[in-house]
C-alpha positions as CSV (number, residue, x, y, z in Angstrom):
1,X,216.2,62.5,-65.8
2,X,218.9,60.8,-64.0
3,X,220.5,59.7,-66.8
4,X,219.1,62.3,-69.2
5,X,221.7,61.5,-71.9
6,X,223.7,58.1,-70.9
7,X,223.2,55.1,-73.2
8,X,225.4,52.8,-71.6
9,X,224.3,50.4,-69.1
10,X,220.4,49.2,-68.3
11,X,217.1,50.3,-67.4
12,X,214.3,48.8,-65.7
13,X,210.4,48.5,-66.7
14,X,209.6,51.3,-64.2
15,X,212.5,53.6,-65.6
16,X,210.9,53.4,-69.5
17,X,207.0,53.4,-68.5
18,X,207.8,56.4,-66.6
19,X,208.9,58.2,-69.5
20,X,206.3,56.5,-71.5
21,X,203.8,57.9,-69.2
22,X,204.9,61.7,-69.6
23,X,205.1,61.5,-72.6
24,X,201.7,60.2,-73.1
25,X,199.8,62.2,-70.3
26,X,201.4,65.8,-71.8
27,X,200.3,64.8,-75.3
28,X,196.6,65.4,-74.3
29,X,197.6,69.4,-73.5
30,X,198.6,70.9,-76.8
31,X,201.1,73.2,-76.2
32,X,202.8,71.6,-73.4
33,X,202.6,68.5,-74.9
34,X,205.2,69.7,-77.9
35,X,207.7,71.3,-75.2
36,X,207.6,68.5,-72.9
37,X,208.0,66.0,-76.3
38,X,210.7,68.3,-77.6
39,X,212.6,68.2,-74.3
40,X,212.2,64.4,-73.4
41,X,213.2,63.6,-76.9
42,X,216.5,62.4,-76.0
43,X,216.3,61.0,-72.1
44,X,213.2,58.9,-73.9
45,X,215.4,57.4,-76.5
46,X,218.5,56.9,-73.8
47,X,215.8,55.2,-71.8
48,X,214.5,53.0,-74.9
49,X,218.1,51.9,-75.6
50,X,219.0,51.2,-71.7
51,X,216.1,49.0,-71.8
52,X,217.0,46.8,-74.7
53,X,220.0,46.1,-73.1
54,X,218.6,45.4,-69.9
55,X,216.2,42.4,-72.0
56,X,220.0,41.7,-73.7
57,X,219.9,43.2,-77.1
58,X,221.5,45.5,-78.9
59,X,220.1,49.4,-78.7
60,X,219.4,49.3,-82.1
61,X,216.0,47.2,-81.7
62,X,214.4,50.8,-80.6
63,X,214.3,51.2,-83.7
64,X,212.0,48.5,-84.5
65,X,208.2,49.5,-83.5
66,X,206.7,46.9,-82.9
67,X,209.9,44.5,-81.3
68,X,210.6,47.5,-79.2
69,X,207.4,47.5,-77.7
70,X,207.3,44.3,-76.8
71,X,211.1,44.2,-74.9
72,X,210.4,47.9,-73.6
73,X,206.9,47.0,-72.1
74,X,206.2,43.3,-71.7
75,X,209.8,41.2,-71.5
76,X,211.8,41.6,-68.0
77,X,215.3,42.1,-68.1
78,X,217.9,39.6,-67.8
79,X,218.0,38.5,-63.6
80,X,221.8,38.3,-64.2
81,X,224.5,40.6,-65.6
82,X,224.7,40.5,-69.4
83,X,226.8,42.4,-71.6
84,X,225.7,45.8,-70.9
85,X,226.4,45.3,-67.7
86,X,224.8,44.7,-63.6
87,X,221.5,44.4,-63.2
88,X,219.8,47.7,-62.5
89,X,218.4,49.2,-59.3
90,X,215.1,49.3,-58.8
C-alpha cells in the first residue's frame, strides 16, 4: 500500500502477486473477503498498471484478461529503464 493510488512508474512481480495473493486468500472468508476486495480495488489496479509498464506496455493491457495475466504473472520486466521509467526496487 505504498503506492496505494500512483500509476506512474513500475512494479515488480513480487509487488502484483502480493496483491494477487490478498486478494485471493480473503475471497475464501465471505464477509471479509468483500471489504478487503472493496478496499484493494484501486492499489490492485495501480499495481496491475505499474506492472505493464515494468514488462514495457502501455497500462491499458490490464484490461485485457488473458494478456494481462501473462505480463502481470509470467513475463519479467524490462532489466533496463524503459519509458515509464528506472527499473524498480526490489
Amino acid at each position: 500500500f505504498k503506492n496505494y493510488a500512483t500509476i506512474k512508474g513500475r512494479a515488480t512481480i513480487g509487488e502484483s502477486l502480493w496483491m494477487f495473493l490478498l486478494s485471493f486468500v480473503s475471497s475464501f472468508i465471505p464477509v471479509l473477503g468483500q471489504i478487503v476486495g472493496i478496499v484493494c480495488m484501486i492499489p490492485s489496479l495501480a499495481t496491475g498498471i505499474r506492472r505493464m509498464h515494468d514488462s514495457g506496455h502501455s497500462g491499458w493491457w490490464v484490461l485485457v484478461p488473458f494478456y494481462s495475466i501473462y505480463l502481470l504473472f509470467f513475463k519479467s520486466g524490462d532489466p533496463m529503464p524503459n519509458k515509464y521509467g528506472p527499473v524498480p526496487e526490489v
